[in-house]
C-alpha positions in Angstrom: -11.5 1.2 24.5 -8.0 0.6 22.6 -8.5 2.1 18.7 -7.9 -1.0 16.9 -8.3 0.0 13.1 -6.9 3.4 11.2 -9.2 4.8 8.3 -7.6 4.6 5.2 -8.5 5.5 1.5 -7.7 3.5 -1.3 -8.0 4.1 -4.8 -8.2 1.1 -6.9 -7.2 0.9 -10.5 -10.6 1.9 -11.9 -10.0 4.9 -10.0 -12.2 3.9 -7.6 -12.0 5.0 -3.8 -13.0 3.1 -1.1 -12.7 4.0 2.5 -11.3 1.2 4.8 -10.7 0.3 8.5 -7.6 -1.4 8.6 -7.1 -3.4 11.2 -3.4 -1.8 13.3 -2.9 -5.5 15.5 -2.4 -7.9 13.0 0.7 -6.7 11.8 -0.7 -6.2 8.2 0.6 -4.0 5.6 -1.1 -1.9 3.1 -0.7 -4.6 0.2 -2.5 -7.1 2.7 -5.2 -4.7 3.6 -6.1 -4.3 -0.5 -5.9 -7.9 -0.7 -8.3 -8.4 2.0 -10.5 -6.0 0.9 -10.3 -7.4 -2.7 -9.1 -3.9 -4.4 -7.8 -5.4 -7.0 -7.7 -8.6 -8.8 -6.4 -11.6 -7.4 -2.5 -12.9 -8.6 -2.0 -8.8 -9.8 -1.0 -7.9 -6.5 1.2 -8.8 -3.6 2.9 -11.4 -6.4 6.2 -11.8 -4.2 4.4 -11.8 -1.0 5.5 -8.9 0.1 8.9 -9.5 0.0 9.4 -5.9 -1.9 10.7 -8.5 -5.0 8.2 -7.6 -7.6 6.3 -4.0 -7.4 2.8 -5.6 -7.8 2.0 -3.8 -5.0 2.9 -0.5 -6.4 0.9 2.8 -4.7 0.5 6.2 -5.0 1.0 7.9 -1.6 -1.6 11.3 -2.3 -1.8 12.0 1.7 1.1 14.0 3.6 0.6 11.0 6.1 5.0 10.6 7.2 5.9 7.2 6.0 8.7 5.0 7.2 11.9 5.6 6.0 12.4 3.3 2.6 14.5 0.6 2.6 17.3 -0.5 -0.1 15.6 -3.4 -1.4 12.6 -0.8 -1.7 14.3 1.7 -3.5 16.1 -0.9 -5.8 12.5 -2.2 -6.8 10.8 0.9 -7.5 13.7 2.4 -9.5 13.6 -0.8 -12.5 9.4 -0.7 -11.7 7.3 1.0 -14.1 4.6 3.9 -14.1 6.7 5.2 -10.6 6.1 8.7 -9.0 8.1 10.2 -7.1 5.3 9.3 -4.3 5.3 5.7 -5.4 6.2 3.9 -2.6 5.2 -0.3 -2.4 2.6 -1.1 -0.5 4.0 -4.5 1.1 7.0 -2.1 3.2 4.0 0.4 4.7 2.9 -1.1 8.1 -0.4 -0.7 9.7 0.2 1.5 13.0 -1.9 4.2 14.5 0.5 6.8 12.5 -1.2 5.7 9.0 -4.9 7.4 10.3 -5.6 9.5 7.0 -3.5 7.8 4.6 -4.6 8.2 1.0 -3.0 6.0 -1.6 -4.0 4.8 -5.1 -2.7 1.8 -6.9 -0.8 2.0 -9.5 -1.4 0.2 -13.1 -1.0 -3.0 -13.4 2.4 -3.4 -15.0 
């Protein structure tokens, strides 16, 4: 049978982690997956609709798991965001796909 979810762990802004199955064909991203999930509160994230125009959606990348390249408009966000890492990375630009198995991520504060 066709592996239709990746196992992810998020850590929510209590510091809380939750392991998730995250579904891989329904072209979600990671800031829809929380959202689904209810990790955090609704209206603090995903604010833009994951248009990578606000950085509500602001995460923590803690696994080696290889990303996508980031884009401009990602880039531009994070670097006017606040509380950013150099692992930060917004969760509306990170797909679900079979690569993600393993990710670990934690939100960021809520700015």
């Amino acid at each position: 049978m066709e592996k239709t979810d990746v196992n992810i762990k998020i850590i929510d802004r209590e510091g809380v982690a939750h392991n998730v199955a995250a579904p891989i064909d329904m072209a979600m991203n990671l800031m829809e997956v929380v959202r689904s999930y209810e990790l955090a509160p609704e209206g603090t994230i995903g604010i833009c609709g994951g248009m990578a125009m606000c950085a509500s959606c602001q995460c923590y990348v803690l696994s080696k798991t290889e990303l996508p390249e980031m884009e401009d408009d990602e880039e531009a966000m994070l670097s006017e965001a606040f509380y950013v890492k150099d692992s930060s990375r917004l969760g509306c630009q990170i797909q679900m796909t079979l690569d993600m198995e393993g990710l670990e991520v934690e939100l960021a504060p809520e700015s």
